[in-house]
Each structure stands twice: as structure tokens, then as C-alpha cells.
N, C-alpha and C positions, 0 to 999 in steps of 0.2 A: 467140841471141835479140837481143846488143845488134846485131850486125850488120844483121840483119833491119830491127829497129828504125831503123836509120842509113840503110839502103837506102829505107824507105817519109818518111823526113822530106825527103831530097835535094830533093825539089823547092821549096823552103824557100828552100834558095840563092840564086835569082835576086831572091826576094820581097825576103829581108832584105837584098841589096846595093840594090835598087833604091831600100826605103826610108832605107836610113840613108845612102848620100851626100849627096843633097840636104841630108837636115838636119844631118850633121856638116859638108858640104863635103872630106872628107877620102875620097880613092880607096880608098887603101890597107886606111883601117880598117875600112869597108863590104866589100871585096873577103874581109878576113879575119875578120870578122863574119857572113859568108855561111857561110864553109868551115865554120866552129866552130857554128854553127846547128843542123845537122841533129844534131852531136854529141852538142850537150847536149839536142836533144828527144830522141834516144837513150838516152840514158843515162838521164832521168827515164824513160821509159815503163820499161824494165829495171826498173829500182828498185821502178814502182808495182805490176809483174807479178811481181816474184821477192820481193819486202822481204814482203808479206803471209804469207806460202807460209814461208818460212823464219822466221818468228817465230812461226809455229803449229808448225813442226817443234821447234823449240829449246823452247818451251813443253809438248808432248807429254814431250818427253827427260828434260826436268828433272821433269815428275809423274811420270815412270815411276823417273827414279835416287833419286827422294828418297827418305828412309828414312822406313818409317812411322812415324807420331805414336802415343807409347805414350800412353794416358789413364788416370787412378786412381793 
């Protein structure tokens, strides 16, 4: 999934080199400002598709291990 994700952001790259040279004046860090773009919208879409899903999993786990509640 993250790779998916990393493949649909790439076209990212060109956008964030074109904007941020002008305004840093620096090649280098535009250049690798691009490459690391698609990463991290990668990596958040990951997060916001799998992070919901696995905290309802761990939530079920834990109502299912606990012990039950004696009352009286």
C-alpha cells in the first residue's frame, strides 16, 4: 500500500522542485525536496488508511482479553 501510495504522489516531484528553487534560490535542496515529496505524502495516506483499521483491531482484542467485571 505504501508503495502504491508513493507511485500515485510522483508526479509531486516536478511541482515541489519548481516551487521551492525560486524561493530558497538553492538547487540542490529543491532537487531533494522533490525526491522526499512523494515519500512523505506516502507515508501519511498509509497512516490515514491503515492507523484507523488497526486501532479498531487492538480495541476489539482488548474487549475480547479482558476479564470480566465481577459486580456485588
Amino acid at each position: 500500500m505504501l508503495r502504491l501510495a508513493i507511485q500515485a504522489a510522483l508526479p509531486l516531484r516536478p511541482v515541489v522542485r519548481e516551487l521551492l528553487e525560486p524561493a530558497t534560490g538553492n538547487v540542490f535542496a529543491a532537487y531533494y525536496a522533490g525526491i522526499l515529496a512523494p515519500v512523505v505524502v506516502g507515508v501519511l495516506i498509509t497512516a490515514v488508511r491503515v492507523l484507523p483499521v488497526a486501532c479498531t483491531a487492538f480495541a476489539v482484542l482488548h474487549g475480547r482479553l479482558r476479564p470480566p467485571v465481577r459486580r456485588g
